[in-house]
Each structure stands twice: as C-alpha cells, then as structure tokens.
C-alpha positions in Angstrom: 27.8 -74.5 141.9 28.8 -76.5 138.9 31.8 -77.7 140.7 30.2 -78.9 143.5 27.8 -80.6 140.9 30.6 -82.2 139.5 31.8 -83.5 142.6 28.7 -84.7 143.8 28.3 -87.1 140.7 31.6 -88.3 140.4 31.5 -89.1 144.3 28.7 -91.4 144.2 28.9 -94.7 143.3 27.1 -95.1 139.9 27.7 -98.8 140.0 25.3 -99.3 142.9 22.5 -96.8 141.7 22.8 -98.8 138.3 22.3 -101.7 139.5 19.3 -100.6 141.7 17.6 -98.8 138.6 17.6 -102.3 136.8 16.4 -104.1 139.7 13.4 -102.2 140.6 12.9 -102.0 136.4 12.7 -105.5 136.4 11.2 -106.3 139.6 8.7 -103.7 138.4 8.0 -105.7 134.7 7.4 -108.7 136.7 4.8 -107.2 139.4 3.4 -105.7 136.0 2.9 -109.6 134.6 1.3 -110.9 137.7 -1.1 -108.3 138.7 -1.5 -105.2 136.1 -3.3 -103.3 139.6 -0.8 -104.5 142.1 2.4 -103.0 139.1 0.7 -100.0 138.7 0.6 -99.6 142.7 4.3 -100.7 142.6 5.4 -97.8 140.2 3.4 -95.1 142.2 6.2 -96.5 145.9 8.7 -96.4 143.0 8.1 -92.5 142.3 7.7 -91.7 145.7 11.0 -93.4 146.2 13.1 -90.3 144.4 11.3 -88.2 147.5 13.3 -90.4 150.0 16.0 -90.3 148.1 16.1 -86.7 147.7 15.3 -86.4 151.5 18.4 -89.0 152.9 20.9 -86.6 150.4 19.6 -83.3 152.1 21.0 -85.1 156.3 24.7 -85.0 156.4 26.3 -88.2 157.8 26.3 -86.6 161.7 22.8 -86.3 161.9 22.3 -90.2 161.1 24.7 -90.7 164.0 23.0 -88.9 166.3 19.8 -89.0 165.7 20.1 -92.3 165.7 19.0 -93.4 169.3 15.7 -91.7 169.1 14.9 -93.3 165.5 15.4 -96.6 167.0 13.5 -95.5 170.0 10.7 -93.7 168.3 10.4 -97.3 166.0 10.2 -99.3 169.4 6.9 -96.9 170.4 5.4 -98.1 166.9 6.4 -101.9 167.3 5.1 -102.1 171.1 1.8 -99.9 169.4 1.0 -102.0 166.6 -0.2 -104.6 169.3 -2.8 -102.2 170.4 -3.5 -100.2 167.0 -2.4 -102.4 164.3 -4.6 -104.1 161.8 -4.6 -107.9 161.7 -3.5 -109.0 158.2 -2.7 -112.6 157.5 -3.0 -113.7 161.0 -0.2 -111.0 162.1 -1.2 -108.2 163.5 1.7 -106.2 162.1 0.3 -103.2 160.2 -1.1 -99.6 161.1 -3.7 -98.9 158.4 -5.2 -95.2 158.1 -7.6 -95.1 155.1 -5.9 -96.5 152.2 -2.3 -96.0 153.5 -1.0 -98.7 155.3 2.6 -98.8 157.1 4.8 -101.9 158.5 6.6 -100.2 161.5 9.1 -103.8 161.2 10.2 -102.4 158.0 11.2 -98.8 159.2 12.9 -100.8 162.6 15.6 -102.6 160.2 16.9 -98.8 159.1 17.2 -97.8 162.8 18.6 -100.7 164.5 21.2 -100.3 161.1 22.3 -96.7 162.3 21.7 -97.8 165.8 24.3 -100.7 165.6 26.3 -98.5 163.4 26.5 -95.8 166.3 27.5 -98.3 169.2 30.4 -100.3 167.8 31.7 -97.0 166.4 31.9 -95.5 169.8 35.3 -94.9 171.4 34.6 -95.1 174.8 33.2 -99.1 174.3 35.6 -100.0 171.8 37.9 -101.2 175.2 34.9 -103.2 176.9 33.9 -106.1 174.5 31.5 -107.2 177.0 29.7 -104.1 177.6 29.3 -103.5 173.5 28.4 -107.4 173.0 25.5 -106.9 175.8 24.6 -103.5 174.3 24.4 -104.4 170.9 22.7 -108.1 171.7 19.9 -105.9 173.6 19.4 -103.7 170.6 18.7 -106.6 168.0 17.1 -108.9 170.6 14.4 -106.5 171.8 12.9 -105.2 168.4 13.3 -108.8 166.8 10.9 -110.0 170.0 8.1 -107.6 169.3 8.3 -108.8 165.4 8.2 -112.1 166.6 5.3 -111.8 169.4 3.1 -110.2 166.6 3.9 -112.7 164.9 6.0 -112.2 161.9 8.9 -114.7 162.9 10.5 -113.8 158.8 11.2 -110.5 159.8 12.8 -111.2 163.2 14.7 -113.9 161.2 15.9 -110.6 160.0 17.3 -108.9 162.6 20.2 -111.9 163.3 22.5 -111.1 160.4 23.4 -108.2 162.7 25.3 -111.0 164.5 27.5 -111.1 161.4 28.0 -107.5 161.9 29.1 -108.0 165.0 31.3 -110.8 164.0 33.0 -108.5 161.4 33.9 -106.2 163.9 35.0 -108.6 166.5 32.9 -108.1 169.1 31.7 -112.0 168.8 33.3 -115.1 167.5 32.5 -117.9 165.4 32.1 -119.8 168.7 29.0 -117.6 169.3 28.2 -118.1 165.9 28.0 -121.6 166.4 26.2 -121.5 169.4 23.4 -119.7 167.3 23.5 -122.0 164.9 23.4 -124.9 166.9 20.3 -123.8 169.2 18.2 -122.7 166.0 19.0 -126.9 165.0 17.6 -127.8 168.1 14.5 -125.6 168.0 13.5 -127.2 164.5 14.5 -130.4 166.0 11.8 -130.3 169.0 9.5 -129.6 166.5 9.9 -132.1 164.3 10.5 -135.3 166.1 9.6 -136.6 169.7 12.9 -138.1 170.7 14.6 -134.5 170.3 16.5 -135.2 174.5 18.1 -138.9 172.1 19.0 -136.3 169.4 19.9 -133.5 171.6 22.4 -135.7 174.0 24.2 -137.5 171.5 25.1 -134.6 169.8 26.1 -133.0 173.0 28.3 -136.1 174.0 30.4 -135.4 170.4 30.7 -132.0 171.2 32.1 -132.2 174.1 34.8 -135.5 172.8 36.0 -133.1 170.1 36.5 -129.8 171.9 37.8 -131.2 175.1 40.3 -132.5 172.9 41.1 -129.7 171.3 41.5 -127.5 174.6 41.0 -129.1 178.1 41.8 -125.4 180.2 39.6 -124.8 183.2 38.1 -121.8 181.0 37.2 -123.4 178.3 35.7 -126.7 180.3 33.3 -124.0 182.6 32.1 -122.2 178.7 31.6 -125.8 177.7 29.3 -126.6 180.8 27.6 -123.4 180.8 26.5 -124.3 176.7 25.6 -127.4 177.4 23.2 -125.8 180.1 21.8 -123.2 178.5 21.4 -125.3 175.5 19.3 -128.0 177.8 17.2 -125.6 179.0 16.6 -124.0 175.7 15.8 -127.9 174.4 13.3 -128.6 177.8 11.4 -125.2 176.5 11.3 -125.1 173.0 8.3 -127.1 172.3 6.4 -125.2 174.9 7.6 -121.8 173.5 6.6 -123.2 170.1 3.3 -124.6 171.1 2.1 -121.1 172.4 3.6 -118.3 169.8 3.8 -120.7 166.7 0.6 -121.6 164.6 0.0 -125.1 162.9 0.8 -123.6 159.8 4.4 -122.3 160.9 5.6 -125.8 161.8 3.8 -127.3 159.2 6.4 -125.0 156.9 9.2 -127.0 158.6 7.9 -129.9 158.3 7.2 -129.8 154.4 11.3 -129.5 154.3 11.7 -133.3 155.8 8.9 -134.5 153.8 7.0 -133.7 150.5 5.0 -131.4 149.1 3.5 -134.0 147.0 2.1 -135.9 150.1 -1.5 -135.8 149.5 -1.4 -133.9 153.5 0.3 -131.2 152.3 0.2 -130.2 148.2 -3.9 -129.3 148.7 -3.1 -126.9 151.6 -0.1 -125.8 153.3 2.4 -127.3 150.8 0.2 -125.9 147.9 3.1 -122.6 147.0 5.4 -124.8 147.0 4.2 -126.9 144.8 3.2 -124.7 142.1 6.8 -122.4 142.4 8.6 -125.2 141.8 6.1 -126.4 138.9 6.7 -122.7 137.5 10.3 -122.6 137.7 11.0 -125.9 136.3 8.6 -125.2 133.2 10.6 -122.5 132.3 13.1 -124.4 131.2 16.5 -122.5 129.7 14.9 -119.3 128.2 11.5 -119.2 129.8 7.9 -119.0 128.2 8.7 -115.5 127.5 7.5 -111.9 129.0 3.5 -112.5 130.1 3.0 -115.7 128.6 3.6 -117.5 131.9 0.6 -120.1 132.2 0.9 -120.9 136.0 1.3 -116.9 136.7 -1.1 -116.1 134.3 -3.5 -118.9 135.7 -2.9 -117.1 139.2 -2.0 -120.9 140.6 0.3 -119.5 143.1 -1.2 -117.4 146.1 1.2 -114.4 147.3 2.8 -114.9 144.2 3.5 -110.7 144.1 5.3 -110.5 147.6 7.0 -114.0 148.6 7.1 -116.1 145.4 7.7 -113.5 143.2 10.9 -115.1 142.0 8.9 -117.9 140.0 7.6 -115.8 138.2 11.1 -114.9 136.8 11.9 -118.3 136.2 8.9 -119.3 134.4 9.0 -115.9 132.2 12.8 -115.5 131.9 13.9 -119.1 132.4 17.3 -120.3 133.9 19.1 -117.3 131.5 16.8 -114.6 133.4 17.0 -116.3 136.8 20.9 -116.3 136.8 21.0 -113.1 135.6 19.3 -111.8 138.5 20.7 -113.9 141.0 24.3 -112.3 139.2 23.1 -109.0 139.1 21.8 -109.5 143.3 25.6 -110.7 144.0 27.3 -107.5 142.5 25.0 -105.3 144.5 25.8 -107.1 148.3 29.8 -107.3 146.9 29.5 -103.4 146.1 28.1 -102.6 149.1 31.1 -105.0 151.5 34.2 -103.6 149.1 32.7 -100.0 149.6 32.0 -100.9 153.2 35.5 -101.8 153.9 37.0 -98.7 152.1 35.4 -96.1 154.4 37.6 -94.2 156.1 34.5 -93.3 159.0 33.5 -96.3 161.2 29.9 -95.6 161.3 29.4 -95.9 157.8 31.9 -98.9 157.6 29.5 -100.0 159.7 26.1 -99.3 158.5 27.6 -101.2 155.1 28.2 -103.9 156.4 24.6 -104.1 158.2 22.9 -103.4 154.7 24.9 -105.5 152.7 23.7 -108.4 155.6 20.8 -107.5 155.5 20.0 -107.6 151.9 21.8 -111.3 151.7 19.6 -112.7 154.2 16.7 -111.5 152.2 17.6 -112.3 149.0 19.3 -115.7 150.3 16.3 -117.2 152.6 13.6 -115.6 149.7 15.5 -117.7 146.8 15.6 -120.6 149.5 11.8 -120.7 150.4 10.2 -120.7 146.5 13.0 -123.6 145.8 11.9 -125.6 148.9 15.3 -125.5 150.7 13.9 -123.0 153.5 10.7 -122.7 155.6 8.2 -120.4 154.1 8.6 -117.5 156.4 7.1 -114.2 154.3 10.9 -112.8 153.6 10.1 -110.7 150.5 12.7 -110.2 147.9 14.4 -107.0 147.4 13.3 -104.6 145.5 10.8 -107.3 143.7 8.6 -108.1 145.9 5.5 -105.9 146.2 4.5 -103.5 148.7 5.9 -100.0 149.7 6.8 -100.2 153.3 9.3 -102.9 152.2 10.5 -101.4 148.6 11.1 -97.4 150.8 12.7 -99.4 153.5 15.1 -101.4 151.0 15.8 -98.1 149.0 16.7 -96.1 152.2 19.0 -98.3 153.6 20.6 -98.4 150.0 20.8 -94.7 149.6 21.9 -93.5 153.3 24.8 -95.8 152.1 25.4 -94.1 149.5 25.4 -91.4 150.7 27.8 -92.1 153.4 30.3 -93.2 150.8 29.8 -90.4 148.7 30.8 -88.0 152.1 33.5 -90.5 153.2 35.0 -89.9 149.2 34.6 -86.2 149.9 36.1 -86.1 153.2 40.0 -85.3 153.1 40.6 -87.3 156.0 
C-alpha cells in the first residue's frame, strides 16, 4: 500500500496541481474583494471541487474512452432540453435551475466533446480516411456549438472552435481550413458593421485569388479556389440575415464598440459602460496596484458582472501591472504544462484530450483578457478558475484533473 502511495504522488504532475492551487487561491481572494457573498459561494464550488477530483481518480483511463459517446450524447439531451426546461438568465435561456442549485449543461458539453474528440482521432480504423474523421469530428463540435449558440450564448460556442486546432495538431485539417475559418468569421463581423460589405468582400476576393493562382495554377487547386469563393459568397449574401434573427442589438453593438469608442456619448452610458470602467480600473492601478480591497472602482461596484467576465480588473486595480503579469505568467505555464505533457503521452487519447484542454483553456483565458482590455467583443467568456460560478469553476477543474490523471497512468504504464 505505501508503495503504490508512493508511486501515485511521484506520478502526478505537482507542477500543474501547484499551479491550479494558487489560481483558484487567488481567483478566490479576488471574488472575496468584490462580493464578500458571492467569495464565500465561490469557496463552498471550491470544496466541492476535491469531490470531483476524488471522483475522476477512482475511472481508469478506459472508461473515459468509452464511455465517452454516451457522455456526449447524454450532454446533447440536456443542451436540446434546456430550450424547453431552462431558466432564462440574462436574456439566454441557458440554465436548468432546481431550488437553489442551478447547472449550465454548456459547461459539462466542453468535457464531453473533449473525450469525444479524444476518442475519434485516436481510432485506428479512421486514422486511414481523413475525410471520414474531418466530417466526424466537424459534426461533433458543430452540433453542440449550434445549440449554445441558438440559446443564445454565442461566447461559449466561440468555445467549441479551438477544437479545430486540435484537429490541426493532429493533421486532420490544414492551415488552409484554418484560413478559411478565419476568413469567413472577417466577413461575418464585416456584414455587420458596414453596408458596402459585397465592395469589401470582392476586392478581397480578387487579391486572393491573384496571389494563390500564382502560387499554384493546378486544376485541383483552381476547383478548391472556386468552391471558397462560393461558399464564402453565400455565407456573405446570408450573414446579415442570420445575424438580424439570432443576434440582439446589444451583441453587434459589442462589435461595434471595437471600431469606435467607448467614450462616444452612444455607448459609455449603456452598452459601452464595462468597458469603460475596466479599462478606468486597470489603468488606475498603475505598477503595484491600490492594494488588496482598497480598489475604489471595485469597491464602488462601478462595473456590472464584474465577478464573472471582468473579473480581471479587479486584479489590475488591486495588484497593479506586477499582479496582472504575474497571473498572465502563471496562466502561460499552466497551457505550456498541459501541450509539453500532451505531447509526451505515450496513449493517443490522452495526447489528445491535452491538447483539447490546453485549447480550451487559451481561448478562455485569451478572448477573457481581450474583452476587459477592449481588443475583443464582449462575449461572456469567463476566466478560468477566477471567474465566479460553479458550473464553470467544476467544469474547468475536471477537464484539468482527468488530464492528470491520464498522464499520471500514461507515466505508470510500461509501455
């Protein structure tokens, strides 16, 4: 018994728990400074954490494998039923609430389209048919990212596209695709920004085309080239339709504050009014902040949601540019654990999995960081392990620790 004890603590990595103990210790100090009621909530999630810890250590690595597919489908029943059940919160009706217990099935989704992607690129049998595992695996982000969207949380389904870069990682798409992504995500923000978007849309097109005709001018390539340029068309013809019905005012309005300012007397008394105010609190905390509690725009309450989305200027008007590099440092070392560890593992579906936690903790972390600085929409992505509420803190903390505990077996294993 005391053997195996041994093993079991030298085979986890202590680096990664580490650094999750200070995170959620300092995420929890700031919670604490904004709302006493909402930190003291916070640590109760926090405790009940070490029960879903304890609980992902007791499943060996097969059982995530395959149990996989009915986790992802039993979390497609609760995204389709939240549209019939679910509790309309902030104008998304996103949220089964019994009592005083409330659940966001979008958080649990992001664990099971994890193992779900995990399972499907590690399968032998596709591994020959890229095609096949590029339409499986596009089904399998696509379909819960739509119900998230339709309900509508379009943050969350933001989400769900860094499993493209999992995808890319294990070459099932290219940058091409990438690119493609990319470059219709443009053209959505485009059509709702400016009404000349076909000007924008076709001279773009025209340089495209010049420079990769140029580059390759096969018969393949020219058909691919035609069959973008169509489908991206047809995406442009739609878009403002598409945003018109499942978009509110206030989500374009978001975009819009990017292109303009949220000083414009249109925008700083309503929808521009966060941004405002986390900037202001940032900025006033100068080098070494206005120390622990003592923040006057968090103490004054000035900026709404300030505990979930905008809980970052809260560290930099407390902890100043010394505490807001810090964490940003201390966020960096986690995702880099998480890819070098990924990319040791010996077993493909926990190669995998890493590399779909690792994603999806940078595209919290980077888009969250982006919104409160004004370089990103404000699209309610919370921060890691900061940002308050327990569907999203147990969600974060799972992912983390099936990880780990993948690596800890794939140390063990003497393959």
């Amino acid at each position: 018994m005391k053997r195996k004890n041994k093993i079991l603590l030298r085979n986890i990595d202590w680096w990664i728990v580490v650094i999750y103990i200070f995170m959620t210790f300092f995420g929890y100090m700031n919670l604490y400074s904004v709302s006493h009621e909402k930190g003291e909530k916070q640590l109760i999630w926090i405790l009940f954490s070490f029960i879903f810890i304890f609980l992902v250590f007791l499943l060996k690595p097969i059982h995530y494998k395959y149990f996989s597919f009915f986790l992802f489908l039993f979390t497609i029943f609760l995204l389709i039923g939240v549209f019939f059940f679910g509790k309309n919160i902030n104008g998304a009706k996103s949220w089964y609430v019994l009592g005083a217990i409330s659940f966001q099935p979008s958080e649990l989704s992001k664990i099971s389209t994890s193992l779900m992607i995990a399972h499907i690129l590690s399968q032998e049998n596709l591994q020959k048919n890229k095609n096949v595992l590029l339409f499986v695996s596009i089904i399998l982000i696509i379909f819960p990212s739509l119900l998230i969207f339709f309900q509508p949380d379009p943050g969350t389904s933001l989400v769900f596209f860094s499993f493209i870069l999992t995808l890319y990682r294990q070459g099932v798409v290219s940058g091409y695709f990438i690119f493609f992504l990319l470059f219709l995500v443009f053209l959505f923000v485009i059509s709702l920004l400016i009404s000349f978007w076909i000007i924008i849309f076709c001279l773009f097109s025209i340089l495209f085309f010049i420079f990769f005709l140029k580059k390759n001018r096969s018969i393949k390539n020219l058909f691919f080239y035609l069959f973008f340029f169509l489908l991206s068309s047809i995406f442009v013809i739609f878009s403002p339709i598409f945003s018109d019905k499942f978009l509110k005012p206030y989500h374009k309005n978001r975009i819009n504050i990017l292109f303009q300012n949220e000083f414009d007397r249109k925008y700083r008394d309503n929808v521009g009014y966060n941004l405002l105010y986390s900037k202001t609190a940032i900025g006033s905390g100068k080098f070494f902040g206005k120390g622990y509690q003592k923040g006057t725009i968090t103490k004054g309450k000035f900026v709404p949601e300030q505990h979930t989305d905008y809980i970052f200027c809260t560290v930099g008007e407390e902890w100043g540019f010394i505490g807001s590099v810090t964490l940003i440092i201390f966020y960096l070392l986690l995702i880099s654990r998480i890819y070098f560890l990924s990319e040791k593992q010996k077993n493909v579906f926990g190669k995998i999995f890493g590399y779909s936690v690792g994603n999806i903790l940078f595209t919290h972390f980077f888009i969250n960081l982006s919104m409160v600085m004004g370089l990103f929409p404000t699209i309610g992505i919370v921060l890691p392990f900061f940002s308050y509420g327990g569907s999203s803190f147990w969600s974060f903390t799972i992912l983390l620790f099936i990880f780990i505990r993948l690596d800890y077996s794939d140390q063990s294993s003497l393959i």
